[in-house]
PLY file of the C-alpha trace (Angstrom):
ply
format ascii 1.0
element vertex 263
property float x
property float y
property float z
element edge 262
property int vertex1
property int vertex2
end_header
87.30 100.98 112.51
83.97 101.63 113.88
83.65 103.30 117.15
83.20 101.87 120.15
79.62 101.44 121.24
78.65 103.67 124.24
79.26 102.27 127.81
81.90 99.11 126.44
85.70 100.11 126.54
88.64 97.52 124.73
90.23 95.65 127.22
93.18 93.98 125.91
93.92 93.09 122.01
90.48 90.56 121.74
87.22 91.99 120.70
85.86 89.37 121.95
86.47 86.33 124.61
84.81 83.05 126.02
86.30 82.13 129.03
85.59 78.60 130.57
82.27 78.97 129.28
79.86 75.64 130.02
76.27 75.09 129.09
74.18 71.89 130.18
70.55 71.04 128.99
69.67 68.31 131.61
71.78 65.42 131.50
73.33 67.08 128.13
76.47 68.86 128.93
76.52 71.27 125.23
79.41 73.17 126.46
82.04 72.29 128.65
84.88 74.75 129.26
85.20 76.39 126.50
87.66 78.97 125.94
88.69 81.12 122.65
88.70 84.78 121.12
88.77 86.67 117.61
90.73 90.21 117.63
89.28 92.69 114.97
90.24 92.15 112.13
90.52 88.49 111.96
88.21 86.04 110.54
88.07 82.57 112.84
86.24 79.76 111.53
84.21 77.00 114.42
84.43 73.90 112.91
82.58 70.39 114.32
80.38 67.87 113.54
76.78 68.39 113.89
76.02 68.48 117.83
79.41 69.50 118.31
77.97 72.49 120.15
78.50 75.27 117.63
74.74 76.23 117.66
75.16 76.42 121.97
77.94 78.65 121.84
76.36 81.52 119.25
73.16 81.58 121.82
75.35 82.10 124.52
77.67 84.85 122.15
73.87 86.67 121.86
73.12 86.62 124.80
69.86 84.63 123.76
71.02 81.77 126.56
72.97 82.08 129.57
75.72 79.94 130.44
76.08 77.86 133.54
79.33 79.17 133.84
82.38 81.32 132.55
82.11 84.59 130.91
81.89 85.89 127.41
83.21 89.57 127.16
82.84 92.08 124.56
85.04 94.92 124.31
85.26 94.30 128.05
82.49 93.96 129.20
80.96 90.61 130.51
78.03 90.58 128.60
76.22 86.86 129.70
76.16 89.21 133.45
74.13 92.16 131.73
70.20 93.16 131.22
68.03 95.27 129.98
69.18 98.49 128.00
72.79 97.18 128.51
72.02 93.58 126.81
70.20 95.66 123.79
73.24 97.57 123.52
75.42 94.73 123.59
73.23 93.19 120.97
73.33 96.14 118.45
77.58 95.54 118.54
76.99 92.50 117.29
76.15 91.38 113.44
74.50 88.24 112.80
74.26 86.28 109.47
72.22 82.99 109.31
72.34 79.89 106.69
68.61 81.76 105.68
68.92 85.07 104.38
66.14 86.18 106.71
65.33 89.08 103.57
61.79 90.41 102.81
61.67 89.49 99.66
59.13 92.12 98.39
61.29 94.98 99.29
64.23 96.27 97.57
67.63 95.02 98.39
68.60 98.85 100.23
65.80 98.70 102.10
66.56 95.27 104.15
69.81 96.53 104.54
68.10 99.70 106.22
66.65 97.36 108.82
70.17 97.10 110.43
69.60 100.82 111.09
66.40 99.80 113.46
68.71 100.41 116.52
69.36 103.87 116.36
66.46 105.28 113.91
63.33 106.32 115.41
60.10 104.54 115.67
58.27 107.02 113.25
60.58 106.86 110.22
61.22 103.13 110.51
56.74 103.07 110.70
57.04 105.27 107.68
59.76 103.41 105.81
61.42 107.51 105.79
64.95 107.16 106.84
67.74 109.84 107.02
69.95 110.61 104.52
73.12 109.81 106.61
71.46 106.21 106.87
70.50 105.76 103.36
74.20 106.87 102.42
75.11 104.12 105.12
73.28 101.52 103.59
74.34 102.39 100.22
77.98 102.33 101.16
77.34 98.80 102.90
75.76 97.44 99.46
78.82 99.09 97.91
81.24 97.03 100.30
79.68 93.85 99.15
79.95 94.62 95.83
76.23 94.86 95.15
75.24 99.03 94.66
73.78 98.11 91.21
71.50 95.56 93.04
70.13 98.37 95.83
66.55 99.02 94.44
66.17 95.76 93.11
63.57 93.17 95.05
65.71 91.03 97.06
63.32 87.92 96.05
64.58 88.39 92.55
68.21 88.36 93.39
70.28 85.00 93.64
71.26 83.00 96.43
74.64 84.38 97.09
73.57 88.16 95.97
70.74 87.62 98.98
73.30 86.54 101.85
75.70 89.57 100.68
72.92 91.57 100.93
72.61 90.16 104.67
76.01 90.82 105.21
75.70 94.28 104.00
72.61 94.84 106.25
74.90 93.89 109.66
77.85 96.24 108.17
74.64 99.36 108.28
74.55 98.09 111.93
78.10 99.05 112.46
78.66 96.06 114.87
82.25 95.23 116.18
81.90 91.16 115.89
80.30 89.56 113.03
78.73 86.09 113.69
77.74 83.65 110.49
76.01 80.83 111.41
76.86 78.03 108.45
76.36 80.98 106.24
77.17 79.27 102.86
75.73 75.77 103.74
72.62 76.10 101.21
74.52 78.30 98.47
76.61 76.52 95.33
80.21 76.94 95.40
80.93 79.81 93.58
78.57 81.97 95.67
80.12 80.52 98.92
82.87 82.11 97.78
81.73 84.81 96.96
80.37 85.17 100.43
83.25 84.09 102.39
85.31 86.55 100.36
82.82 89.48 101.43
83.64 88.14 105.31
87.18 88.34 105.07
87.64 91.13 103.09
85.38 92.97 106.03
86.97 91.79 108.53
90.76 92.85 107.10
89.39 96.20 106.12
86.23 97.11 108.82
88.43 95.36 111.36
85.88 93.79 112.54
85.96 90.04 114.47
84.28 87.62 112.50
83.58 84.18 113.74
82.14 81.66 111.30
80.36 78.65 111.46
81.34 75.60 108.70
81.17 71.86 108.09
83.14 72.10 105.02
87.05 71.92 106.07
88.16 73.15 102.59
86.45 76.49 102.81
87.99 77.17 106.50
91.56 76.25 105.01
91.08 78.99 101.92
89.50 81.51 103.50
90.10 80.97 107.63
93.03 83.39 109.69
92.50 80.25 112.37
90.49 77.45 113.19
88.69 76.34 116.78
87.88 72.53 116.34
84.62 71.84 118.30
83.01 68.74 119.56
81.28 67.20 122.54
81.33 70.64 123.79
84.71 70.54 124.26
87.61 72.67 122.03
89.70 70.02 120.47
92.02 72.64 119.07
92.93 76.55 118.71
95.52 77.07 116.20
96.49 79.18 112.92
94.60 77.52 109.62
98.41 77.07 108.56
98.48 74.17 111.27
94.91 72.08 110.38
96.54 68.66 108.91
94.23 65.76 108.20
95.29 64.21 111.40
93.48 66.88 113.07
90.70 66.59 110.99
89.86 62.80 110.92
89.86 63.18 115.20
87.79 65.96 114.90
84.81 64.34 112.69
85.23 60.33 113.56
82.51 59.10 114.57
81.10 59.15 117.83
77.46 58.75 119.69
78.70 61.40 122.37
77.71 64.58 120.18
74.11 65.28 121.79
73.97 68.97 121.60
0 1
1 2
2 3
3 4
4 5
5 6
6 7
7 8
8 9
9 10
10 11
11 12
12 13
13 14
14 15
15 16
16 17
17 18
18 19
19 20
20 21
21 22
22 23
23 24
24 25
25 26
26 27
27 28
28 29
29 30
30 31
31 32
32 33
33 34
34 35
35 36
36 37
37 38
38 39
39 40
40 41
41 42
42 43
43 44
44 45
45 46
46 47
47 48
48 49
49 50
50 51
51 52
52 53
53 54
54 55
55 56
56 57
57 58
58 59
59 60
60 61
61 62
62 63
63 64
64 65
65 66
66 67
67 68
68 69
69 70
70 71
71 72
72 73
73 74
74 75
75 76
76 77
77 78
78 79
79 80
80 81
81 82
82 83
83 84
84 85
85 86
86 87
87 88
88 89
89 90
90 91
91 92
92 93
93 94
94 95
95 96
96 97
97 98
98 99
99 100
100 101
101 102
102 103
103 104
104 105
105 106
106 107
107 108
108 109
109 110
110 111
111 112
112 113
113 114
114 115
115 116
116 117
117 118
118 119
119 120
120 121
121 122
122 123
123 124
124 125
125 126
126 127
127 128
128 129
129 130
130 131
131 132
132 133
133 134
134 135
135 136
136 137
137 138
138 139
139 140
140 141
141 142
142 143
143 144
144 145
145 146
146 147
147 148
148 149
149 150
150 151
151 152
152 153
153 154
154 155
155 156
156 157
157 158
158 159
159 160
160 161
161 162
162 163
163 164
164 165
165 166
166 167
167 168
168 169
169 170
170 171
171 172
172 173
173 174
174 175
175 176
176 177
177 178
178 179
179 180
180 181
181 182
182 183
183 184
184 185
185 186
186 187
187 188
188 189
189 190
190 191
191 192
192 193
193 194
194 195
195 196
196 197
197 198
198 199
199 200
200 201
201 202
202 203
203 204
204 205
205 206
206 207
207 208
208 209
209 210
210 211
211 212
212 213
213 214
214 215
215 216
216 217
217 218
218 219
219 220
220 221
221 222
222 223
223 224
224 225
225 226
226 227
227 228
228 229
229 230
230 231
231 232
232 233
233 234
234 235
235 236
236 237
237 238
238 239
239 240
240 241
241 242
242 243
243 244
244 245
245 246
246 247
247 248
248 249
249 250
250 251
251 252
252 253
253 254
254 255
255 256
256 257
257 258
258 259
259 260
260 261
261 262
């Protein structure tokens, strides 16, 4: 497992927590006490119809908004209460994957994944594109994990879909975070490369032990894939519980329709 970023210290078996977290935008409450956690190694999938929320609670998780209320701790620390060179630290523990790849496609597929070093490589060599051995090794092994070291000095525009988000997987993994968000990572890819994809997150997550918390619409790919399942909507956590334990009951109350999903 990857060491423990300086200044945060484990506290208790969760990488990380939300505690009574709530969020309002006006008149529009987006979260409203929401609790849940992911311990390392375990791959938890947020699922919801759109509004549900989802997109509230990975802002807050970054530290990108603050929440009204409650805490989110990482390793510990209660991160939605830090600033400055604390916040940037808290940001380089975690990984985040997006529905876009977010590549430059001109460069070569090793070379994005060297822009996960950016936290810890000085300003000169990332100006000069001239990184260390140790973190071209890093970045290599990273590719490697995702199955794609053949692909590493290839241009990442010329690479598929699914090739391009495992690239962006392997790109957090050269970050060495500790949590692992993907936000609707597979929602433009076809279904063999979602699967592809989702394999790459669990298989990190079992053997990086990192947390990974996921983002989907589609139910099917939380039941193959998901440890457990956190059932969003109105901002409120419909249900916490082991993907063994997601029946269609839960499922048609999670996505019936409603008009009180706003954010």
């Amino acid at each position: 497992m990857v060491a423990a970023a300086a200044g945060l210290t484990m506290a208790g078996h969760d990488t990380l927590r939300v505690d009574s977290l709530s969020k309002r935008y006006g008149d529009v409450c987006a979260l409203d006490n929401v609790s849940m956690s992911v311990a390392p190694g375990e791959l938890v999938v947020l699922l919801g119809p759109s509004g549900a929320g989802k997109s509230t609670l990975f802002r807050c998780l970054t530290g990108l908004v603050r929440p009204d209320s409650g805490e989110v701790r990482l390793l510990g620390a209660a991160i939605n209460r830090l600033e400055g060179k604390a916040l940037r630290q808290h940001r380089r523990s975690v990984g985040l994957v997006f529905q876009q790849h977010n590549l430059v496609g001109r460069l070569s597929a090793i070379d994005n994944v060297l822009t996960g070093r950016l936290g810890t490589t000085p300003l000169w060599r990332v100006l000069a594109r001239r990184f260390a051995s140790a973190d071209r090794q890093a970045a290599l092994g990273s590719l490697d994990r995702v199955g794609l070291l053949d692909k590493a000095y290839q241009r990442s525009d010329l690479l598929s879909g699914g090739q391009q988000q495992r690239v962006a997987i392997a790109r957090v993994l050269a970050q060495d975070c500790r949590v692992l968000l993907a936000d609707e990572p597979v929602a433009s890819l076809d279904p063999e490369s979602a699967r592809s994809v989702l394999s790459d997150l669990r298989r990190v997550a079992r053997d990086e032990g990192l947390a990974v918390l996921c983002s989907l619409h589609q139910v099917e790919w939380a039941r193959q894939f998901a440890d457990r399942v956190v059932g969003l909507r109105s901002g409120r956590v419909m249900f916490d519980r082991p993907v063994t334990d997601l029946d269609e009951a839960l499922e048609s109350d999670l996505y019936r329709a409603s008009t009180g999903d706003l954010a």
